[in-house]
C-alpha positions, 0 to 999 in steps of 0.5 A: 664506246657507250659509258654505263650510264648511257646502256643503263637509260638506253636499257631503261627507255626500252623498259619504260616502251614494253611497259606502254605497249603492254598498257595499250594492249590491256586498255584495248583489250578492256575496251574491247572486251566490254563492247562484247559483253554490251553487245551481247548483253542486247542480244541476250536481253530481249530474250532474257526479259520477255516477260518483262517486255509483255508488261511494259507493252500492256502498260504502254497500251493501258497508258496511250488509252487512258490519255487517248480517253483524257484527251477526248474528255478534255476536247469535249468538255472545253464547250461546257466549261466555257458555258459554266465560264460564261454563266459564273460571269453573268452571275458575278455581274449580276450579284455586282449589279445587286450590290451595288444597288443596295449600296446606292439605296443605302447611301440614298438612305442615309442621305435622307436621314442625314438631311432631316437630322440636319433640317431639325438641327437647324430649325432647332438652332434658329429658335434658339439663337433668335430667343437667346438674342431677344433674351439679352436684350431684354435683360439689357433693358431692364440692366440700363432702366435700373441704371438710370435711376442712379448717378455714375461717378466720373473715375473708373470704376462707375459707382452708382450712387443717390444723394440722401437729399437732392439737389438742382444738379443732381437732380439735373444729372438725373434727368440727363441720365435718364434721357441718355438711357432712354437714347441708347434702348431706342438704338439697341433696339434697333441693332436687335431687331436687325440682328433678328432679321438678319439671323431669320433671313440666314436660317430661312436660307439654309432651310430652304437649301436643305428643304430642297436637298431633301425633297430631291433625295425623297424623289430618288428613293421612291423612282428607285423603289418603283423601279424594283419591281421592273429590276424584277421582272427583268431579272426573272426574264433573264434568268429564264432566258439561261436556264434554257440554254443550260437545259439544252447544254446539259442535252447535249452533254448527256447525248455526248457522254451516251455517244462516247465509246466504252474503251477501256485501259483493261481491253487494250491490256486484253488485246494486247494480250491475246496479241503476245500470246497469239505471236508466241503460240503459233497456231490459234484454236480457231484453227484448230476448230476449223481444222476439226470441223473439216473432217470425215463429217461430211454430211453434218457440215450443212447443220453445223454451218446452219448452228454457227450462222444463227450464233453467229447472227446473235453475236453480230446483232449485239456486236452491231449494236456495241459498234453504233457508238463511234469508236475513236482509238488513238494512232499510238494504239494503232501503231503500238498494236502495229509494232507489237501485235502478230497477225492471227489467222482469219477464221474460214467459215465453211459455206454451204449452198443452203446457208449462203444468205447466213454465211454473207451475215456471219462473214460480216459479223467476222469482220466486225469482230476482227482486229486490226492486223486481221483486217490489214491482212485481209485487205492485203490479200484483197490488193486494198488500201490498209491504212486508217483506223478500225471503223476505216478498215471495217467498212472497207473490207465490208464493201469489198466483201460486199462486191465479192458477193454480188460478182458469185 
């Protein structure tokens, strides 16, 4: 027999599993429940947000065309700032070269300051030393004959000094004082006129080094000087030789930028435009013209047809001179306006035999005037090839229509 303990875990368990399953069948549930709601909120969002969806395909097609256009630029303008790279090179070169230049001269300049200065420096320092030597000496000599006249003293220091009254030795000692005298300037000028050769041959030298020096440093300036104006006439040869090709540079930048198409952000947002609208309204006015135009009014087709020719020869005239100019539209447009873009219907043109002539000249105008998804479709229905961009197309439609042409 089961205790009450163990019937009330055992009743317990049973609680705690109808509480899990209760759980995972919430929790499922909840899961369940939210993918629905992601799912349809998907199918509910396009429809939802078709206005939204409009603006950011127009946004999608101005921003490819703006970095389309950039691209361009940016490949056409690498040349041009390699030029302007490659001239503000030459130009830094040569103001480097300038400076350089006058830094040199200033230096050849000062270098011959510095020697005169030095040479008059030194001349001066030869006639000076050389008096102050002969000065010593003769103040020496008049210092020694003074001397003589007078009797020395033994002990130091030497008293000079003469007897009131003379006598056989100190008149001796007088007479060999003089003669000593006489002794010693005979030597001391021989020791001075050696000193002054010595110091004459010394100044003479470095006269000469500088005398040199400068006259090598003179030399310099003036070849610099008589080369300037060969730095000149170089100079302006070279700066003839670059403007002409910055003259042809420019030419060729002013033919690129009259060559360049003139598409803008606001025709890719007008196409596509006019392609959601097209896509959204169904039938086109086109049609609807045409379809009025092939009413009872039989007998006035030939005038209309004729009327619609000569505007449509105008249009084509002004359209041809707008497609001289090459036109380079990005894949993304293509392939945004392949994604986005519904195929109008081609525009039927009502041909008489009196104006079979205009009626060639109107359908080609028409194809000009075509987009993309015209032209695909048409070249479709013509079994041809419908890749490729639009000048692509248009040439391709307009031989087969070319050739139909020639085969009626």
């Amino acid at each position: 027999m089961e205790s009450a303990d163990e019937r009330a875990l055992r009743r317990e368990l049973q609680e705690l599993a109808k509480k899990r399953e209760v759980l995972e069948k919430s929790t499922t549930t909840s899961a369940d429940n939210e993918h629905a709601q992601q799912r349809k909120q998907r199918a509910v969002a396009p429809y939802a947000q078709k206005e939204g969806i409009a603006r950011s395909r127009r946004m999608f097609g101005a921003l490819m065309g703006h970095l389309g256009k950039a691209k361009e630029r940016i490949q056409k303008d690498t040349d041009l700032f390699k030029r302007q790279d490659s001239k503000q090179q030459e130009a830094e070169q040569r103001e480097k070269l300038q400076s350089q230049n006058l830094e040199t001269r200033a230096r050849r300049e000062a270098e011959v300051t510095r020697l005169e200065a030095l040479l008059e420096r030194t001349e001066l320092d030869r006639s000076e030393q050389i008096a102050r030597a002969k000065l010593d000496h003769l103040q020496m000599v008049r210092k020694s004959q003074h001397q003589a006249k007078f009797l020395v003293t033994v002990a130091s220091p030497p008293i000079y000094y003469l007897p009131v009254r003379h006598t056989k030795d100190t008149e001796d000692l007088l007479a060999a004082s003089m003669e000593a005298c006489e002794a010693k300037m005979k030597a001391s000028s021989r020791t001075h006129d050696e000193k002054l050769r010595k110091l004459e041959t010394e100044f003479a030298i470095k006269l000469e080094q500088l005398r040199e020096e400068l006259e090598v440093a003179r030399k310099d300036e003036e070849e610099k000087v008589e080369e300037k104006p060969n730095d000149k006439e170089d100079a302006m040869e070279v700066e003839e030789d670059a403007v002409s090709p910055r003259k042809e540079a420019a030419n060729e930048d002013m033919a690129a930028l009259s060559a360049l198409p003139a598409v803008s952000a606001m025709e890719v947002e007008e196409t596509v435009q006019e392609s959601v609208s097209g896509s959204d309204l169904g039938d086109s006015p086109v049609e609807k013209s045409h379809d009025k135009t092939d009413g009872p009014n039989d007998d006035d087709g030939e005038v209309r047809s004729d009327s619609r020719s000569g505007d449509e020869e105008s249009q084509s005239a002004t359209q041809a001179n707008k497609e001289q100019a090459p036109e380079r539209t990005n894949q993304e447009n293509v392939a945004a306006e392949e994604d986005y873009e519904k195929p109008e219907k081609a525009v039927v043109e009502v041909v008489t035999p009196a104006g079979a002539d205009k009626a060639k000249m109107a359908s080609t105008a028409n194809v000009d005037a075509m987009k993309v998804a015209e032209l695909r479709k048409e070249l479709k229905k013509r079994g041809l090839d419908t890749k490729g961009l639009k000048a692509v197309l248009v040439q391709r439609l307009k031989a087969a229509i070319h050739e139909e042409n020639e085969s009626q």
